[in-house]
NURORO-815900 format. One record per residue (C-alpha): residue number from 1; residue in three letters; x negated, y negated, z. Coordinates in pm, whole numbers, m for minus. Layout:
<kolgus>
+-----+-----+--------+--------+--------+
:   n : res :     xx :     yy :     zz :
+-----+-----+--------+--------+--------+
: NUM : Ala :      X :      Y :      Z :
...
+-----+-----+--------+--------+--------+
</kolgus>
This chain:
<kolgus>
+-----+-----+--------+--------+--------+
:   n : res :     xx :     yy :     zz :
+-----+-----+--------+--------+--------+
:   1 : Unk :   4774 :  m2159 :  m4073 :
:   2 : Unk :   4755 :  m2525 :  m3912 :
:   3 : Unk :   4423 :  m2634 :  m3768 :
:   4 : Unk :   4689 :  m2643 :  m3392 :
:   5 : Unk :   4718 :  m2286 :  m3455 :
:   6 : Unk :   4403 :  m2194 :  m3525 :
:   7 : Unk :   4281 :  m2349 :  m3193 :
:   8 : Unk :   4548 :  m2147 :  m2992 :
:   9 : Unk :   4435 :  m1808 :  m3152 :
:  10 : Unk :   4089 :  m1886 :  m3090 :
:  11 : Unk :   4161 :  m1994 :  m2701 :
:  12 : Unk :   4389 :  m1652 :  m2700 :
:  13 : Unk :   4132 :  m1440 :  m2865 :
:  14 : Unk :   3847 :  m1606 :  m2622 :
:  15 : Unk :   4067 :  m1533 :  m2309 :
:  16 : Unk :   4125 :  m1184 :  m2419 :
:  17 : Unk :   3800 :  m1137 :  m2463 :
:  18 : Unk :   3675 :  m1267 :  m2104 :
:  19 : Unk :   3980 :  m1064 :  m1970 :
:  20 : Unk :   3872 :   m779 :  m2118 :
:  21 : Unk :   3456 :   m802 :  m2039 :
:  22 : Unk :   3591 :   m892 :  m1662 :
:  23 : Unk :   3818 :   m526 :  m1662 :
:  24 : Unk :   3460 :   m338 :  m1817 :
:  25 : Unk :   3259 :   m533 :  m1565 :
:  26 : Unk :   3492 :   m409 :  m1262 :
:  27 : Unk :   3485 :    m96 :  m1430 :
:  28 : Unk :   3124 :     m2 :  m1450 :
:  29 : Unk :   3103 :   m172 :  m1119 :
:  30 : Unk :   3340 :    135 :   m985 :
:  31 : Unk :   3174 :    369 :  m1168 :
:  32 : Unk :   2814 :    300 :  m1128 :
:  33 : Unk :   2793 :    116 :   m765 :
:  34 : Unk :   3055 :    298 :   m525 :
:  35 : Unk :   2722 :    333 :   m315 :
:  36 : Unk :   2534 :    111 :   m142 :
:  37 : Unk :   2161 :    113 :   m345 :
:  38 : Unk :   2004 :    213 :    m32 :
:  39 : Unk :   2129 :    455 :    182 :
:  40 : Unk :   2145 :    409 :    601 :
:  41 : Unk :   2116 :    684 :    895 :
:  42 : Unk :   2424 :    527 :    999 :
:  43 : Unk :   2505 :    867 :   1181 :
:  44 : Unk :   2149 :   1009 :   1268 :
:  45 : Unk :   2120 :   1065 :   1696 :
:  46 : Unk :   1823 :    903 :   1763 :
:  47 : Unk :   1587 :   1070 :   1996 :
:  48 : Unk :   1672 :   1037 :   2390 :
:  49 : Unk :   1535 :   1175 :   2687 :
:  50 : Unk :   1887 :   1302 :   2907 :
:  51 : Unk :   1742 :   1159 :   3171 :
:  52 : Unk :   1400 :    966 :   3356 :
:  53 : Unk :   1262 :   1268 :   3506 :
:  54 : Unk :   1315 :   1527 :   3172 :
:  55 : Unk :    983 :   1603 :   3013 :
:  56 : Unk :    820 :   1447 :   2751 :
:  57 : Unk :    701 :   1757 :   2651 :
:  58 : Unk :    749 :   2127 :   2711 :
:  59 : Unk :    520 :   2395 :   2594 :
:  60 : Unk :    629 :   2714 :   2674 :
:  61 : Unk :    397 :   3007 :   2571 :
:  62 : Unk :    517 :   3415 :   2525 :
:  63 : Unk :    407 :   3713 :   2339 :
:  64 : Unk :    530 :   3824 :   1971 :
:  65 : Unk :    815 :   3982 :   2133 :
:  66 : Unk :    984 :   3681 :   2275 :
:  67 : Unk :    932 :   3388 :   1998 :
:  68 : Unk :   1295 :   3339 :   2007 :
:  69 : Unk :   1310 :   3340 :   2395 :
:  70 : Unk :   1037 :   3092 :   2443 :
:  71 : Unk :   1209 :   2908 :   2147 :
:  72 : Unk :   1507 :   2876 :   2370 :
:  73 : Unk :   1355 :   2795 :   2712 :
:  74 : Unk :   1128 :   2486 :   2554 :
:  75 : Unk :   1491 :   2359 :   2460 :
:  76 : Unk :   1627 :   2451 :   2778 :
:  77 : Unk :   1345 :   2274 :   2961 :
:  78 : Unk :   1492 :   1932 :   2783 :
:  79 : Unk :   1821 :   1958 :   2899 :
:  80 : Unk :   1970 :   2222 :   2654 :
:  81 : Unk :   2050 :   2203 :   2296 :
:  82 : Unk :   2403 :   2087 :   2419 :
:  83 : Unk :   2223 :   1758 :   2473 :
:  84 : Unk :   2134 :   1717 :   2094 :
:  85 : Unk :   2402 :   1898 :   1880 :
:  86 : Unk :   2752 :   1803 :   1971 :
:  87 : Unk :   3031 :   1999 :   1855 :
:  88 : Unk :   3165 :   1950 :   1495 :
:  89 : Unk :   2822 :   1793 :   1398 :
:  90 : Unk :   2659 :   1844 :   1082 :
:  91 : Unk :   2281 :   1965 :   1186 :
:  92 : Unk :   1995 :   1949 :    969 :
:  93 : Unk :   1690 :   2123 :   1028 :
:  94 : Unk :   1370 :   2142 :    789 :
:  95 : Unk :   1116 :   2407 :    909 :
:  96 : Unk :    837 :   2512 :    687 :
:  97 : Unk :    944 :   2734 :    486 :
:  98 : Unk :    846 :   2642 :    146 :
:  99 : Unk :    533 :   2855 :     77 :
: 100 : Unk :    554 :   3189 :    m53 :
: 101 : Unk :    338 :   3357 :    250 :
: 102 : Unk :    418 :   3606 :    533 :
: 103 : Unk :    495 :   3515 :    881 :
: 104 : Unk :    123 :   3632 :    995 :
: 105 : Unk :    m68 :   3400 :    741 :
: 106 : Unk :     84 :   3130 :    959 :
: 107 : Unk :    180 :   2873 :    668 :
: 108 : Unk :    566 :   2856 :    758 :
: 109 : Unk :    743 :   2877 :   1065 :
: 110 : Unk :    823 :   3174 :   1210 :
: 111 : Unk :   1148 :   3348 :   1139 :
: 112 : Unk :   1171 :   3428 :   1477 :
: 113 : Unk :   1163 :   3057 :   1602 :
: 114 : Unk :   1416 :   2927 :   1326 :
: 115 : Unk :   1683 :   3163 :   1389 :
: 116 : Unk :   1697 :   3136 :   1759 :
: 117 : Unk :   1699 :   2756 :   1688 :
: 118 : Unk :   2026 :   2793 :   1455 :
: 119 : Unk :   2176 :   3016 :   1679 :
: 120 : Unk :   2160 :   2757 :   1952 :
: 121 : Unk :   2288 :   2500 :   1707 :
: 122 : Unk :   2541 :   2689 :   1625 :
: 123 : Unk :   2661 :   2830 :   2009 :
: 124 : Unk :   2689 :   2420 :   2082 :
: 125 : Unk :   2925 :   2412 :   1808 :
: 126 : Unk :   2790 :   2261 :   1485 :
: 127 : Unk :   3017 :   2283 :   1184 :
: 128 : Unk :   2769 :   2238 :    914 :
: 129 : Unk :   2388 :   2387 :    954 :
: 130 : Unk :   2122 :   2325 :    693 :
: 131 : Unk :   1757 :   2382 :    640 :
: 132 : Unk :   1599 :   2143 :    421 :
: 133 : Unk :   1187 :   2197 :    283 :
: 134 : Unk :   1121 :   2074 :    m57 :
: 135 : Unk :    938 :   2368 :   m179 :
: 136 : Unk :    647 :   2322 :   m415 :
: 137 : Unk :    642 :   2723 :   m467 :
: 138 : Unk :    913 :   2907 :   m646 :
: 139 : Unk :   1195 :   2835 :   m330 :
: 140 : Unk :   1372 :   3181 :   m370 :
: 141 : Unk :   1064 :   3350 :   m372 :
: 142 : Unk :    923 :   3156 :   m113 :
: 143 : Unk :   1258 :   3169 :     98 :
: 144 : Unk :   1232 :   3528 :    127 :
: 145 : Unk :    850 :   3596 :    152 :
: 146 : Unk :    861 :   3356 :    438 :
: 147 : Unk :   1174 :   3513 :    643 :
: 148 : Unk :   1382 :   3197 :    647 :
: 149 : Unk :   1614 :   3387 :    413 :
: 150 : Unk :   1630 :   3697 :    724 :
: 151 : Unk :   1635 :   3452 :    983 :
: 152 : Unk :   1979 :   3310 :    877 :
: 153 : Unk :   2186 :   3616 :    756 :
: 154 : Unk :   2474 :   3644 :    954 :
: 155 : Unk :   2493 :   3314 :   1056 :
: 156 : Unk :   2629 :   2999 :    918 :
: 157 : Unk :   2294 :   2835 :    841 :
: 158 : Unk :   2252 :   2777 :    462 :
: 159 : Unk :   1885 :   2735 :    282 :
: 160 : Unk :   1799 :   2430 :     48 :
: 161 : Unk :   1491 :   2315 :   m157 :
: 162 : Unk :   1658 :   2013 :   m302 :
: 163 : Unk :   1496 :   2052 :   m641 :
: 164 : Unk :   1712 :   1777 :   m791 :
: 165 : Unk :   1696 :   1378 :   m804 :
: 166 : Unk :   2101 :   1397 :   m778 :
: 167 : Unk :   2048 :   1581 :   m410 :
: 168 : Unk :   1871 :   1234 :   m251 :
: 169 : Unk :   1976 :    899 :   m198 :
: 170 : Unk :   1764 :    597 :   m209 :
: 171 : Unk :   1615 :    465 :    111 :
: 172 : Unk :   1437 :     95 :    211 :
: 173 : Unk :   1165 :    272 :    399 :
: 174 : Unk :    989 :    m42 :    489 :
: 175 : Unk :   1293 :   m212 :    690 :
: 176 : Unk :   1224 :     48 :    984 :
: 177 : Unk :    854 :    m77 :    982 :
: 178 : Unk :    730 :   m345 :   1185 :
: 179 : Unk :    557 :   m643 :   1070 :
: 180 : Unk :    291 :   m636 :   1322 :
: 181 : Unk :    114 :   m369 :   1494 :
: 182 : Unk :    107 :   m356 :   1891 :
: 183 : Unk :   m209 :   m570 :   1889 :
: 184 : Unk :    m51 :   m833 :   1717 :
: 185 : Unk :   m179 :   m803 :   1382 :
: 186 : Unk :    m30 :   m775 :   1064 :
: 187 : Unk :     81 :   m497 :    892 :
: 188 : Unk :    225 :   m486 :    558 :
: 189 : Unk :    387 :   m187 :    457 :
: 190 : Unk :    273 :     12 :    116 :
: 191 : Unk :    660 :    111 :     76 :
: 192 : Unk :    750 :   m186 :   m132 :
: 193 : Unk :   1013 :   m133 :   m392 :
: 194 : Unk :    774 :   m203 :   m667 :
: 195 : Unk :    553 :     12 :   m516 :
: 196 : Unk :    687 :    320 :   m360 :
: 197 : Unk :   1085 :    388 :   m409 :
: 198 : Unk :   1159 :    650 :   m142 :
: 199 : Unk :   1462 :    915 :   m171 :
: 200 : Unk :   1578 :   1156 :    120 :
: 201 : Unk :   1861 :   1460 :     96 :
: 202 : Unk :   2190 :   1340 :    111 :
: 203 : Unk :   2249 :   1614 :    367 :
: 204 : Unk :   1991 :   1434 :    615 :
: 205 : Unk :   2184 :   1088 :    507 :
: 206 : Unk :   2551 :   1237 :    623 :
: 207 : Unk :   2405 :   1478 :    930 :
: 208 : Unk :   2481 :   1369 :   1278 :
: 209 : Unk :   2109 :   1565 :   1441 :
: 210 : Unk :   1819 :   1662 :   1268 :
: 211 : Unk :   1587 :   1866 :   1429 :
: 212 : Unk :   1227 :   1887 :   1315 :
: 213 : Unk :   1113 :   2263 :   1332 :
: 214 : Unk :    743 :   2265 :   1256 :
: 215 : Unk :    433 :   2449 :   1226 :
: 216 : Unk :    148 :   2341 :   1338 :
: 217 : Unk :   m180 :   2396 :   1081 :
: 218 : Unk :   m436 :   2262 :    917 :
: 219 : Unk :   m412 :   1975 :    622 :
: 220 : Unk :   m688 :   1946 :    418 :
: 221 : Unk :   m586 :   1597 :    289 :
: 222 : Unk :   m389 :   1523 :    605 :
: 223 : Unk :   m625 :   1668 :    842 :
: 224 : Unk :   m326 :   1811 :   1003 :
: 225 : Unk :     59 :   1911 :    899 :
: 226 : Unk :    291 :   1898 :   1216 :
: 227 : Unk :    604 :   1739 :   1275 :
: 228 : Unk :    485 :   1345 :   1136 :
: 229 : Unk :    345 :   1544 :    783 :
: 230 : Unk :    620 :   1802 :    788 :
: 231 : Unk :    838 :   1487 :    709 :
: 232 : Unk :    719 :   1480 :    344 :
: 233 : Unk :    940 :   1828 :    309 :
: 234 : Unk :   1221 :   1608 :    284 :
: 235 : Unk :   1144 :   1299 :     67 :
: 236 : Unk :   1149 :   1319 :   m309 :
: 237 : Unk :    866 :   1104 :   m411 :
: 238 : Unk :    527 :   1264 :   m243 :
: 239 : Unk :    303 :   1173 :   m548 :
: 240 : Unk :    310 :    812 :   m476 :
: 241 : Unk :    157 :    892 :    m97 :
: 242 : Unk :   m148 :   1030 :   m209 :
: 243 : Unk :   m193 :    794 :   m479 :
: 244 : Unk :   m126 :    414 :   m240 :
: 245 : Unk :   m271 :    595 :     74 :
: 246 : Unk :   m114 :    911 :    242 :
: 247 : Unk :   m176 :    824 :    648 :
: 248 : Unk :     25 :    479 :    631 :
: 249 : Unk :    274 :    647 :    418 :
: 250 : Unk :    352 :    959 :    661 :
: 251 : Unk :    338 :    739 :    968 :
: 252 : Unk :    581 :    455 :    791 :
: 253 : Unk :    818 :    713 :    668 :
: 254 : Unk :    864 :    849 :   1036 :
: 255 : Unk :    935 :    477 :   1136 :
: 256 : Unk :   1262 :    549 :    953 :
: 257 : Unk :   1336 :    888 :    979 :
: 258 : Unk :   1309 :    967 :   1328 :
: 259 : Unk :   1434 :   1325 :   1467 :
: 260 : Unk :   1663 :   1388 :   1724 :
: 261 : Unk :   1473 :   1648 :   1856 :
: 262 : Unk :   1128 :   1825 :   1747 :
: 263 : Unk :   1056 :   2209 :   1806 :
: 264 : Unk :    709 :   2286 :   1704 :
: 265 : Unk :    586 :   2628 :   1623 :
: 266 : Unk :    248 :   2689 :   1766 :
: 267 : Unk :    310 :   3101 :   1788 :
: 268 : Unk :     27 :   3120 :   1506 :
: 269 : Unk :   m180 :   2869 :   1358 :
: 270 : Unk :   m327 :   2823 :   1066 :
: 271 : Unk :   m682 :   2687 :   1097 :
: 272 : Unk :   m842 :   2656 :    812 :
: 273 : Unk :   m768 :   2578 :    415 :
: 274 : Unk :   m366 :   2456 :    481 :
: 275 : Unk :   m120 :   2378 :    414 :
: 276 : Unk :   m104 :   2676 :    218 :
: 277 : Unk :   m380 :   2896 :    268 :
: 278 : Unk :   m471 :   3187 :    333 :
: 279 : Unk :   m718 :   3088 :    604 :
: 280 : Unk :   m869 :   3149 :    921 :
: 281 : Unk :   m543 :   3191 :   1181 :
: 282 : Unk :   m510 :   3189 :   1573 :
: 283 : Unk :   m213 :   3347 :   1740 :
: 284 : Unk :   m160 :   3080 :   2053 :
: 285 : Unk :    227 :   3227 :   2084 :
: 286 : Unk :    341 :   2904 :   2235 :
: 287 : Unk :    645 :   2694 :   2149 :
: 288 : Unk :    583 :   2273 :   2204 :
: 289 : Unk :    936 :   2080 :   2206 :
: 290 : Unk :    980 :   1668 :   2294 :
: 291 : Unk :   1164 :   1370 :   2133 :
: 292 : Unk :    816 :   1209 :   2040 :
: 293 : Unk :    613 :   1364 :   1724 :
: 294 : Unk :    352 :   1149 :   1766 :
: 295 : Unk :    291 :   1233 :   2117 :
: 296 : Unk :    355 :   1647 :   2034 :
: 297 : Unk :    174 :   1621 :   1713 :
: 298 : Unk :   m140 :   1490 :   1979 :
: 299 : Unk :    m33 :   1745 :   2212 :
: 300 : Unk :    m37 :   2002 :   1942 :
: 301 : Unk :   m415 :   1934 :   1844 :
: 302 : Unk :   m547 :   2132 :   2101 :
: 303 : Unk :   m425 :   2453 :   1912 :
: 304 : Unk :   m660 :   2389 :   1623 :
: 305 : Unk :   m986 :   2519 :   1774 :
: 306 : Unk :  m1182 :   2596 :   1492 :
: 307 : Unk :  m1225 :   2239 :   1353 :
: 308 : Unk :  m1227 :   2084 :   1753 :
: 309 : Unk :   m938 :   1839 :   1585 :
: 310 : Unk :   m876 :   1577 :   1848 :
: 311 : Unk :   m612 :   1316 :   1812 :
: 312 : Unk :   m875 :   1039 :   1736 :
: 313 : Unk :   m958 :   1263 :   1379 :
: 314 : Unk :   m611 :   1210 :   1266 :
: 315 : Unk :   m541 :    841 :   1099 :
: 316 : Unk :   m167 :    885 :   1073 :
: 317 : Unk :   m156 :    931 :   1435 :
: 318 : Unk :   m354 :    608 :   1509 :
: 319 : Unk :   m142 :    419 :   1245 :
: 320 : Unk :    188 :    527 :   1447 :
: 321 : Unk :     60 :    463 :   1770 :
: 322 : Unk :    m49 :    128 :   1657 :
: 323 : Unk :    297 :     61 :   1524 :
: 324 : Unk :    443 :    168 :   1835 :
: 325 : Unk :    611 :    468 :   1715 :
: 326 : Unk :    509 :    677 :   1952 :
: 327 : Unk :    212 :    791 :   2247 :
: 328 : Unk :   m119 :    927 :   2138 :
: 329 : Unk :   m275 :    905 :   2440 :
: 330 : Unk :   m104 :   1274 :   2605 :
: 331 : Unk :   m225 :   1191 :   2978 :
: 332 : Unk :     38 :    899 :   3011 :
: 333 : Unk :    301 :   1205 :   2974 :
: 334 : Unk :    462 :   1387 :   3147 :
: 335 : Unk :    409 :   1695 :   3024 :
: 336 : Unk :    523 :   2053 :   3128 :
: 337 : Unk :    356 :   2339 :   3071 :
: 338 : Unk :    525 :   2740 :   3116 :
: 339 : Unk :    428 :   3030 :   3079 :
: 340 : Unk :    670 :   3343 :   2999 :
: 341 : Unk :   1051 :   3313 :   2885 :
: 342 : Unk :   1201 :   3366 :   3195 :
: 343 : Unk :   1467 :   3099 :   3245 :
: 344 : Unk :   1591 :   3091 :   2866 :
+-----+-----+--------+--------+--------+
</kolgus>
């Protein structure tokens, strides 16, 4: 072989070899990135008052008999559920329902309140209903003990603990936060990517409303758990919040995931040792529903009498407020208060 010739192999062999890393490259670049690295809410209804003069908030208290009523008439009081869930939508909701304790220890929202909730979602015409809480108990178990697993039979709703790293998507939590509070100061967020990586449910990613379904109890490392802390039942990485500083995290994470509509269970509360318990429990028998979780999560205060929490106790609330999230301060609301079913 002439010296020509071995030139003109070695160009050939070089080119097939480029050729050839360029084909793996677009390979692996169709196998391994078809998605975005962080995920987007593209689809997610924001939260939206129907109209100036709808309530901020609607608290709507019964007896045991009619959780499902006053369920109904809080949402009723907003404008309907037609004004949230559109027909054909895909509707998540995440109640608590991840602890493996009866209805009357007051740890999980009651079965009552949930199914009236997807029987509304499903009368406005949702094609797709599903109830998302990241259970740290045994979920089947704790499905059933609960009475989430009642409160859907014979009804489209499905139940998921998504138990699985394949179930989430990654998020950039700290592009919904802003970089300075209302005051003007600075505020760096602790969800930096070499910091805290955040995941949510792919089913929250591709739904269209997602309704926050609440109890309301106490937290002892929270101070309280209503619909800002409930959030944490649908993100995959919780150990990282307690570790870099669990009141920035909650109130960061609801800068980005932000409900279309909150229903908060108040029909028993658990007041002492929560989120789990057992502990000391009240039976208010009220339903609270808004658009604002920082402003019902400060409404919602007043139903956890044995510790006199106020608003001012709760640092995740003060964070939010200062980030402009949402109202602490529940007199500059307009706030409406029933009492009976009567209406629904």
């Amino acid at each position: 072989m002439s010296a020509d010739d071995a030139k003109k192999l070695s160009r050939r062999k070089l080119l097939e070899i480029a050729g050839g890393t360029a084909f793996l490259g677009g390979l692996y670049s169709l196998t391994f990135f078809q998605e975005e690295r962080f995920a987007k809410l593209a689809k997610l209804r924001p939260p939206k008052k129907p109209s100036p003069t709808t309530p901020d908030i609607v608290a709507v208290e019964g007896d045991p008999k009619s959780y499902g009523d006053i369920t109904e008439r809080a949402i009723n009081e907003l404008g309907g559920i037609e004004q949230f869930v559109k027909k054909g939508d895909k509707v998540v909701i995440s109640p608590n329902m991840g602890w493996m304790r009866t209805p009357d220890q007051a740890a999980t929202t009651h079965p009552d309140v949930i199914r009236r909730l997807v029987q509304l979602c499903e009368r406005a015409g949702a094609s797709r209903i599903t109830l998302i809480d990241y259970s740290l108990d045994d979920w089947k178990l704790a499905f059933k003990i609960c009475g989430a697993e009642d409160a859907v039979k014979g009804t489209k709703a499905t139940l998921l603990s998504p138990d699985q790293p394949t179930m989430y998507r990654e998020v950039d939590i700290s592009s919904a936060v802003p970089t300075h509070t209302t005051d003007g100061a600075e505020y760096d967020p602790l969800h930096h990517f070499d910091r805290i990586l955040q995941r949510i449910p792919r089913d929250i990613i591709e739904a269209d409303c997602f309704i926050v379904n609440p109890v309301v109890k106490d937290h002892e490392a929270a101070v309280i758990t209503i619909a800002m802390k409930k959030l944490m039942g649908c993100i995959w990485n919780r150990k990282d919040y307690h570790r870099y500083g669990l009141h920035n995290c909650i109130a960061e994470l609801n800068c980005f995931l932000r409900p279309t509509l909150v229903v908060t269970d108040a029909t028993r509360v658990l007041q002492t040792r929560g989120p789990k318990g057992p502990g000391e429990t009240t039976q208010p028998n009220t339903v609270v529903a808004g658009f604002d979780p920082v402003a019902l999560d400060s409404y919602c205060t007043r139903f956890l009498t044995v510790k006199g929490v106020t608003p001012d106790m709760v640092p995740h609330l003060i964070i939010a407020n200062s980030l402009g999230l949402g109202q602490i301060d529940t007199s500059q609301l307009n706030i409406r208060e029933i009492a009976g079913a009567q209406g629904a």
